[in-house]
C-alpha positions in Angstrom: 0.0 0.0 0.0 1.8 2.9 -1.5 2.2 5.1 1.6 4.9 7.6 3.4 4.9 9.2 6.4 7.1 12.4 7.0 7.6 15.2 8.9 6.8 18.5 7.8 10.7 19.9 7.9 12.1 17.2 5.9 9.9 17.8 2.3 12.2 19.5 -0.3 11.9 17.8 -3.8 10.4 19.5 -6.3 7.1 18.7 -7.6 4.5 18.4 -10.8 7.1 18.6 -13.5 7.9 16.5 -16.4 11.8 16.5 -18.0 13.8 14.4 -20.4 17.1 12.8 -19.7 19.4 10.7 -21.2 22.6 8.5 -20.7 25.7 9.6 -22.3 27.5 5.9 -21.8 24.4 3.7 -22.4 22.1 4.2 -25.8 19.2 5.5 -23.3 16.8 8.4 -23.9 14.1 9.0 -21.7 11.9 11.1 -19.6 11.0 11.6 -15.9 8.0 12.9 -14.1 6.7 13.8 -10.6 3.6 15.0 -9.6 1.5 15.9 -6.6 -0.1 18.7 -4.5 -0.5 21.3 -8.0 -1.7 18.6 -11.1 -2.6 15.4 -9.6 -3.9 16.0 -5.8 -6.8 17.8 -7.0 -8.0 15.6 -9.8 -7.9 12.9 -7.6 -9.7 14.4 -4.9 -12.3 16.0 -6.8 -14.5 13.0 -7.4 -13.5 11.2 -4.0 -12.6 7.6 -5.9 -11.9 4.3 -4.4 -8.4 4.0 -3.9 -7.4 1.1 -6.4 -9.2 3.6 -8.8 -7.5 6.5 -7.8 -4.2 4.5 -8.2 -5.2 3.5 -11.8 -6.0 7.1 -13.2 -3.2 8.8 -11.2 -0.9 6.3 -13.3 -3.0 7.2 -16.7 -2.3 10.7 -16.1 1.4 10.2 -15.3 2.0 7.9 -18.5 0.2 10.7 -20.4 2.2 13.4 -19.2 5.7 11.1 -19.8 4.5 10.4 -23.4 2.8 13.4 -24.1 5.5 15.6 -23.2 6.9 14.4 -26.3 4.7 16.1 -28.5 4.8 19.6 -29.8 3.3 22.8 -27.6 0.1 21.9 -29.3 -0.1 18.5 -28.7 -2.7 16.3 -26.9 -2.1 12.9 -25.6 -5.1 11.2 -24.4 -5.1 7.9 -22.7 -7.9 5.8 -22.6 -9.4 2.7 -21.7 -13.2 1.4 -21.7 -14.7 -1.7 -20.5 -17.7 -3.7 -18.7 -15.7 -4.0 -15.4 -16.1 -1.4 -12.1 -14.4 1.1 -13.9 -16.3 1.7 -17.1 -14.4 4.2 -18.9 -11.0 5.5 -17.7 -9.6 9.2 -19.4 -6.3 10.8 -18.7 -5.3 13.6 -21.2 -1.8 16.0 -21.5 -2.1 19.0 -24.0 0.9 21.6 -23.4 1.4 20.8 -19.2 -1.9 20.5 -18.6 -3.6 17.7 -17.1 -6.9 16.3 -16.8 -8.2 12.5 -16.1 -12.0 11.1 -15.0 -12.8 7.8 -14.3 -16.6 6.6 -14.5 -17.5 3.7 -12.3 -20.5 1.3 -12.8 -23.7 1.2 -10.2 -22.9 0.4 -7.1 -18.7 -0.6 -8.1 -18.0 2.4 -5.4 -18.7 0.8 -2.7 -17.5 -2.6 -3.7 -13.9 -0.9 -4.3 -13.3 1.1 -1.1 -11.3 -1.2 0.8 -9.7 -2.8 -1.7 -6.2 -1.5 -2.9 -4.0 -1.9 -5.9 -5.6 -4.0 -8.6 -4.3 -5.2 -12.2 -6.0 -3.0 -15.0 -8.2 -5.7 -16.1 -9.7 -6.2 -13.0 -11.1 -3.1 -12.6 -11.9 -2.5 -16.4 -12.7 -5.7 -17.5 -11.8 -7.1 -20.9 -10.5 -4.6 -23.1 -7.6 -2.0 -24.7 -5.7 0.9 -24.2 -5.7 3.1 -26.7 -3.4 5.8 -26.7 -4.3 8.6 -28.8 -1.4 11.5 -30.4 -3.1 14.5 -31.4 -0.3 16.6 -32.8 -3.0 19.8 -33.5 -4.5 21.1 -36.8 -3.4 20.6 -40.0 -1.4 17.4 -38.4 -2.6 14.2 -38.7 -3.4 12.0 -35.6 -2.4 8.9 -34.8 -3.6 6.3 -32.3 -2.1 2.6 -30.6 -4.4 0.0 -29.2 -3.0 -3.0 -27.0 -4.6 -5.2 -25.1 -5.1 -4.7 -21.3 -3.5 -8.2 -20.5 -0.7 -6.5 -18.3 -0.4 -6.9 -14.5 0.4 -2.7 -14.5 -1.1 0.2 -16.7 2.9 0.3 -17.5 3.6 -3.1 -18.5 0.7 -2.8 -20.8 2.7 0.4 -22.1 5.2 -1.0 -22.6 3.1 -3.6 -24.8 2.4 -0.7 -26.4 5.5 0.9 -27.8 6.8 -3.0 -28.3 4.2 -3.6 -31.0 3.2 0.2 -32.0 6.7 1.7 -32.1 8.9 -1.3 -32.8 10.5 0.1 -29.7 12.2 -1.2 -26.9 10.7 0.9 -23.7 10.8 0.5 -20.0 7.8 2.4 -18.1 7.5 2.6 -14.5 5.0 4.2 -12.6 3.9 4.4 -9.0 1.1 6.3 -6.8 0.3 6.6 -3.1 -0.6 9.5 -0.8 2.4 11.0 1.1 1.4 11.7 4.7 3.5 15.1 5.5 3.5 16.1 9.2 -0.6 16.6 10.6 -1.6 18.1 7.5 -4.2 15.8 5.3 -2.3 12.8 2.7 -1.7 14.2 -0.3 -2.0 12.1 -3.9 1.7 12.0 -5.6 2.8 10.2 -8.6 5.9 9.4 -10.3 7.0 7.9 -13.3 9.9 7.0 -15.8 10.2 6.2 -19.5 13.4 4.9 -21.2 13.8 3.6 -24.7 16.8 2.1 -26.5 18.2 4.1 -29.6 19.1 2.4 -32.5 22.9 0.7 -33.0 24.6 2.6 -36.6 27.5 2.4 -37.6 29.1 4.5 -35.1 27.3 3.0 -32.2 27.5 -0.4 -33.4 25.2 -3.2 -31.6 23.7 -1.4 -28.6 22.6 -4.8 -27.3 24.6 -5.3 -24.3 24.5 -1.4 -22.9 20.8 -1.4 -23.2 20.6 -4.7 -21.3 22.8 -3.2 -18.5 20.5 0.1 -18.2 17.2 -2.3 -18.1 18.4 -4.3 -15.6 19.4 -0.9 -13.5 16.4 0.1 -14.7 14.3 -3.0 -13.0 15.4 -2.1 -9.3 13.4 1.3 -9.2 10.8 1.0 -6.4 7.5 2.3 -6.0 8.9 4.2 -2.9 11.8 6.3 -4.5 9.1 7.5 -7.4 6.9 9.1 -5.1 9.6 10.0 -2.0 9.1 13.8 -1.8 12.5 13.9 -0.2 14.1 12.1 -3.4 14.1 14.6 -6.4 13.8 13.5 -9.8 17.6 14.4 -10.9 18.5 12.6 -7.1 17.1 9.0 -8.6 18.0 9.3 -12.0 21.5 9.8 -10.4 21.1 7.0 -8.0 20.1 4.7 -10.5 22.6 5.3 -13.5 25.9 7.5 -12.4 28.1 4.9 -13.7 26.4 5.7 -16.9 27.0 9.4 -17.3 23.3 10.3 -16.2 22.0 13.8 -17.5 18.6 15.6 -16.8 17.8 18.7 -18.9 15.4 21.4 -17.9 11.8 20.7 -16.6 8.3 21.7 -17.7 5.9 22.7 -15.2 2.9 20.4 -15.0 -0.7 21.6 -13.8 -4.5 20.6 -13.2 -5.7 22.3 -16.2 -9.5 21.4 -17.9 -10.0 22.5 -21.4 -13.7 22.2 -20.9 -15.4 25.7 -22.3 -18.6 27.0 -22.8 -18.2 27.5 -26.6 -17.1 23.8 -27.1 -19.6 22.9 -24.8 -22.6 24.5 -26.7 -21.3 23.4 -29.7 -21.8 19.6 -28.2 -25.3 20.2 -26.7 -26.8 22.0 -30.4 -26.3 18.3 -31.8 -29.3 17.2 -29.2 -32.6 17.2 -30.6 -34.4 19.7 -29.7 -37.0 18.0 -27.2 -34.5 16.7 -25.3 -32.2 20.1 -25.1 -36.0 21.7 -23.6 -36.9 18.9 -21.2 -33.1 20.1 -19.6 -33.9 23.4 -18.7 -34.5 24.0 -14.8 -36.9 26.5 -13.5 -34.1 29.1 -13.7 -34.7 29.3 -17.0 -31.2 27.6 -17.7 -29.7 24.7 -18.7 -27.4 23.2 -16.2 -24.3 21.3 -17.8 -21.3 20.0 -15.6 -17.7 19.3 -16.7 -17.0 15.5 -16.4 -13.6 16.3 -15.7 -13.1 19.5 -13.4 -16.8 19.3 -12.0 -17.3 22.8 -13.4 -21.3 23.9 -13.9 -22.4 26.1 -16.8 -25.1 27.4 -17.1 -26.2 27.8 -20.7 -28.8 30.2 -22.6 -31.5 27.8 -24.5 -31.6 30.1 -27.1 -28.1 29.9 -27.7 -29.0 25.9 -28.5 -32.2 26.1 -30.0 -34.0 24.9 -27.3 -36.6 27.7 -27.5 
């Protein structure tokens, strides 16, 4: 159970940032991520999930801000998975250091879940795929992965992913748990690392052996050190690959952003017949719509949608 008590005086990492690295004795490029109190906290909170969900989609949102980090400024990654399990339909999206992630549980799977902890992916989603979905803006044409969800971890099915997508060899590793800090209430943190093997040439020649030295480094991170507030990101990346030249270049800030708006969201809701749009208007004369993701309410004009 993914859990770590400190005392206030002794929390200095840094937090909700995303940053590449690589190796400069090992064919090994990669990226690193930590987040907590500013991007992922929040979103967790905000719909009060069971904690084996809570884990699940605080890993969704730490692979999408690890792979999405890749893409241009106007970029979106979206992770997703759907099923006929508790967890029906699970979202985690990064455009620009922005997150967002929602999780929609069937009838009744609340209650079933909230003593349970960690679960494999298919036992809270059932049969199904993740899809990962690379949105590289207009004019750009998007592109989108589906694997089976047949791993024991969202990042071994990632790495499934990559594997048979990418033709690339990838190591994911991703880890949540609340951080208890002094009296103050746990706080949700997440933390996560990507490395993939670059190609032998002719000056590198068979990168075979190096890459099998960095996975196998690679296969002692713990759960623990990824979410350790007292263990910075550039800390473990030294800690796990100094004889290896280890280098971390500059971070991107990461943040709980929605990019739910009342334009887009009109635009939606004037695709509704038009009975339906009037039997939604409450005796304010408005009709009351609700982000999925950030729980925000608008309240929309029916004339604006044609409902009048």
């Amino acid at each position: 159970m993914n859990t770590i008590s400190l005392p206030s005086s002794r929390v200095t990492a840094t937090d909700d940032i995303v940053a590449p690295f690589s190796l400069d004795r090992a064919p090994v490029l990669g990226r690193t991520a930590r987040i907590g109190a500013a991007a992922l906290d929040p979103i967790l909170r905000r719909h009060a999930y069971p904690r084996p969900v809570a884990m699940l989609l605080g890993e969704a949102l730490t692979l999408a801000a690890l792979v999405g980090s890749l893409l241009k400024a106007e970029g979106r990654l979206v992770v997703q998975a759907q099923g006929e399990g508790p967890v029906r339909l699970l979202v985690a999206e990064h455009c620009a250091g922005g997150l967002r992630g929602y999780a929609r549980l069937a009838h009744g799977a609340s209650d079933a879940l909230r003593q349970a902890n960690r679960m494999p992916p298919a036992a809270l989603l059932g049969a199904g795929n993740l899809v990962l979905t690379l949105d590289q803006g207009e004019n750009n044409a998007s592109y989108q992965g589906v694997v089976p969800l047949d791993g024991d971890t969202l990042a071994a099915c990632a790495e499934s992913y990559f594997r048979v997508s990418e033709q690339t060899d990838t190591g994911i590793r991703l880890a949540v748990g609340e951080v208890y800090i002094g009296d103050a209430p746990p706080l949700w943190r997440a933390g996560g690392m990507l490395m993939q093997r670059i190609a032998g040439d002719a000056a590198r020649g068979d990168t075979g052996e190096d890459w099998n030295r960095a996975s196998i480094l690679f296969g002692t991170l713990r759960d623990e050190e990824l979410i350790d507030p007292e263990l910075a990101a550039d800390r473990l990346l030294y800690r796990l690959f100094h004889e290896d030249g280890a280098r971390m270049a500059a971070t991107a800030s990461l943040e709980d952003r929605c990019t739910c708006n009342e334009n887009r969201l009109t635009k939606v809701m004037r695709q509704f017949p038009t009975s339906e749009l009037h039997d939604l208007i409450e005796p304010d004369g408005k009709l009351h719509a609700r982000c999925q993701f950030c729980s925000r309410e608008y309240l929309l004009d029916p004339e604006k949608l044609g409902a009048v």
